[in-house]
C-alpha positions in Angstrom: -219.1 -60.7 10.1 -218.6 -63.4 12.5 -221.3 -62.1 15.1 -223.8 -63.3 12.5 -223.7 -67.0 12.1 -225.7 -69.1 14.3 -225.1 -72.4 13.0 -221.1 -73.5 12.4 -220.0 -76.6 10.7 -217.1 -77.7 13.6 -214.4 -80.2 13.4 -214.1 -82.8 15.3 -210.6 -84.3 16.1 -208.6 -86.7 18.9 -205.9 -88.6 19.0 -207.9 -92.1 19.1 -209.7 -91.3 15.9 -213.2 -90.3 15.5 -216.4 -91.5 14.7 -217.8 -88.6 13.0 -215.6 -86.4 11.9 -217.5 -82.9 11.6 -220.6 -81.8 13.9 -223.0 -78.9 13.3 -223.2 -76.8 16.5 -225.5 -73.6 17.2 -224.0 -70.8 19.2 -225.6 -67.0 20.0 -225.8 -64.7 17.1 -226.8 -62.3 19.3 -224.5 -59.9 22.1 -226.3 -61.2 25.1 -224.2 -62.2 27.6 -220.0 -61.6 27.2 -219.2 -64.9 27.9 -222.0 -66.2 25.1 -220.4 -64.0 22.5 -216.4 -65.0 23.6 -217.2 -68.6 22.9 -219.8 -68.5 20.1 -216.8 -66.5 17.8 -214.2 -68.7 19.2 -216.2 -71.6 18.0 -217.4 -69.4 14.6 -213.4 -68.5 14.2 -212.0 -71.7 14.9 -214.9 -74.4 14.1 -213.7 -76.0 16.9 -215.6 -76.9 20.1 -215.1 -75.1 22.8 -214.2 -78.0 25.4 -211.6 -77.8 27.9 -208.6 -79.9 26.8 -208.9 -81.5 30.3 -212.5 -83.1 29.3 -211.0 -84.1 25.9 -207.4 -86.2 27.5 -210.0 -87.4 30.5 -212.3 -89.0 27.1 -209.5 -90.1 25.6 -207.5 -92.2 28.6 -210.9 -93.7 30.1 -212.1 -94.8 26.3 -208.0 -96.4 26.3 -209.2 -97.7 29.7 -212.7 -99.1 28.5 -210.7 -100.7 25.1 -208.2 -102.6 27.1 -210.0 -104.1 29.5 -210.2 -107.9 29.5 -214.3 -107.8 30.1 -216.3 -107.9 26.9 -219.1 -106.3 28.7 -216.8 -103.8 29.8 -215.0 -102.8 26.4 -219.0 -103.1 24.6 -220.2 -101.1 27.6 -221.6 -97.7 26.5 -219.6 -95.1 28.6 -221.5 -92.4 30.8 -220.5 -88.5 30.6 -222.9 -85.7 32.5 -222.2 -82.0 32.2 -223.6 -80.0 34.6 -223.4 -76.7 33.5 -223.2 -77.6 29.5 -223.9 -74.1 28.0 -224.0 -74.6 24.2 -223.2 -78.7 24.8 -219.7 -78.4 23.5 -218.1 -81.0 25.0 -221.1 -83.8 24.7 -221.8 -83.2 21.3 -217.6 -83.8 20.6 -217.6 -86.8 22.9 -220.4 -88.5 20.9 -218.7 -87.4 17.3 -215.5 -89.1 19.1 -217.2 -92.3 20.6 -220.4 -93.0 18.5 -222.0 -95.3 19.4 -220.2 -95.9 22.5 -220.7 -92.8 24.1 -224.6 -91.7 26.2 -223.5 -88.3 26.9 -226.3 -86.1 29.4 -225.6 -81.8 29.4 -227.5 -79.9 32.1 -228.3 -76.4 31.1 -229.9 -74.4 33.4 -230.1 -71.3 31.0 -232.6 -71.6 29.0 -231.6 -69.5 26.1 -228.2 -71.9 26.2 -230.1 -74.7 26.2 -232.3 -74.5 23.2 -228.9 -73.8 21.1 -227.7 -77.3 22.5 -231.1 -78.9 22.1 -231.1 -77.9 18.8 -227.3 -78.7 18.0 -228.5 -82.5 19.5 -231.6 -82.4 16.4 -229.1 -81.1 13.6 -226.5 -84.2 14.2 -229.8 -86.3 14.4 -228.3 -87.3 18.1 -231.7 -87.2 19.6 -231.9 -91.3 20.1 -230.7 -90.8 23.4 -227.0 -90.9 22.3 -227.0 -86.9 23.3 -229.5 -85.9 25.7 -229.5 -81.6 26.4 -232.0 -81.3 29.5 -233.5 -78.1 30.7 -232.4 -77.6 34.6 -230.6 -76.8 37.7 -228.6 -78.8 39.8 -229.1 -79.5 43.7 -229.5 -82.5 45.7 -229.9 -83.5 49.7 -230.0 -80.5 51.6 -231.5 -77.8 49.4 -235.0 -78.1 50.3 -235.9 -75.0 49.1 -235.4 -74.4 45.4 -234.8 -71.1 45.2 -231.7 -71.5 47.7 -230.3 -73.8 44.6 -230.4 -70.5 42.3 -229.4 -67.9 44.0 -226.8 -67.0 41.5 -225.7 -65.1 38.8 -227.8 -64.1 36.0 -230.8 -66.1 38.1 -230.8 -64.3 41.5 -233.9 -62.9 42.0 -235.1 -64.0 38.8 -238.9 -64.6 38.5 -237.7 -67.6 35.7 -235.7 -69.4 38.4 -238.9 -71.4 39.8 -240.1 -72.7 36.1 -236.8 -74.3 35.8 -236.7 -77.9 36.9 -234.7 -78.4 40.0 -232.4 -82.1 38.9 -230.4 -84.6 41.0 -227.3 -87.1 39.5 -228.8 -90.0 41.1 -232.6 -88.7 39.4 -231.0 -88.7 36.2 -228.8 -91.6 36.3 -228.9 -95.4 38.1 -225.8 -96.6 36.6 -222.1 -95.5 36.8 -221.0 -92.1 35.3 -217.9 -92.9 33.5 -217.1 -88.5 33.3 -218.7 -86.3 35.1 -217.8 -82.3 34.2 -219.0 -79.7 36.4 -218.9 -76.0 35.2 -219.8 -73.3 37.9 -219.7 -69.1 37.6 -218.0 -69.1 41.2 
């Protein structure tokens, strides 16, 4: 029974090779939201992430980029991606099994339930030296004084929860240049 499994073994390919060529990744066992349950048995079903093809050919041509570049610091250069709206941390846990070493990935999840599955997807590939970072958190920046004017959305509106999750910036989390940045919004 697909709805069952938690914890699927997934495989990791791209056309420039890959560092690691499987990666464990968590998903809901449970029926909680729709969209939860549409990509945790895609994942189960196909053991393949579930990250846009857009993110994966962006990876691919700026690591093509990085690798032909006539700077040594620029081709040894670790190479930045954020997710904002990571869910289950797909894509950063399949651009550090593509990149190693190369790659600091950073996945915002502002649900928390969503978040623990990555956080704990980050511990089972032992990806928890900073390589993959899975933070707890909603997104604002200049202009949204008010913190519950950043979450009035979705399954958050009105939601008591809302103002014991930490309100993040880009330029908090980061001081040097984001090499991918991938945004996912409900709207």
């Amino acid at each position: 029974r697909l709805s069952c499994v938690g914890l699927v073994n997934v495989t990791v390919e791209a056309p420039i090779g890959v560092a690691r060529p499987w990666i464990w990744q968590f998903v809901s066992p449970t029926r909680n939201f729709a969209q939860d349950m549409v990509v945790s048995n895609r994942v189960r079903a196909s053991r393949r992430p579930y990250c846009a093809t857009e993110f994966q050919e962006a990876l691919v041509r700026l690591s093509h980029r990085a690798s032909a570049s006539l700077d040594d610091s620029e081709r040894q250069r670790r190479l930045l991606m954020v997710d904002i709206g990571a869910h289950f941390g797909d894509c950063m846990l399949w651009a550090s099994a593509v990149l190693g070493a190369r790659a600091r990935c950073i996945g915002v999840e502002a649900d928390l339930k969503r978040w623990e599955l990555f956080r704990k997807s980050v511990a089972a590939n032992g990806l928890g030296d900073g390589q993959v970072q899975a933070l707890l958190g909603f997104m604002g920046g200049e202009g949204v004084e008010d913190e519950s004017k950043a979450v009035e959305m979705g399954q958050f509106e009105g939601s008591q929860l809302a103002k014991f999750i930490p309100k993040l910036s880009l330029d908090g989390l980061v001081s040097e240049r984001v090499d991918l940045l991938k945004i996912h919004t409900n709207d």
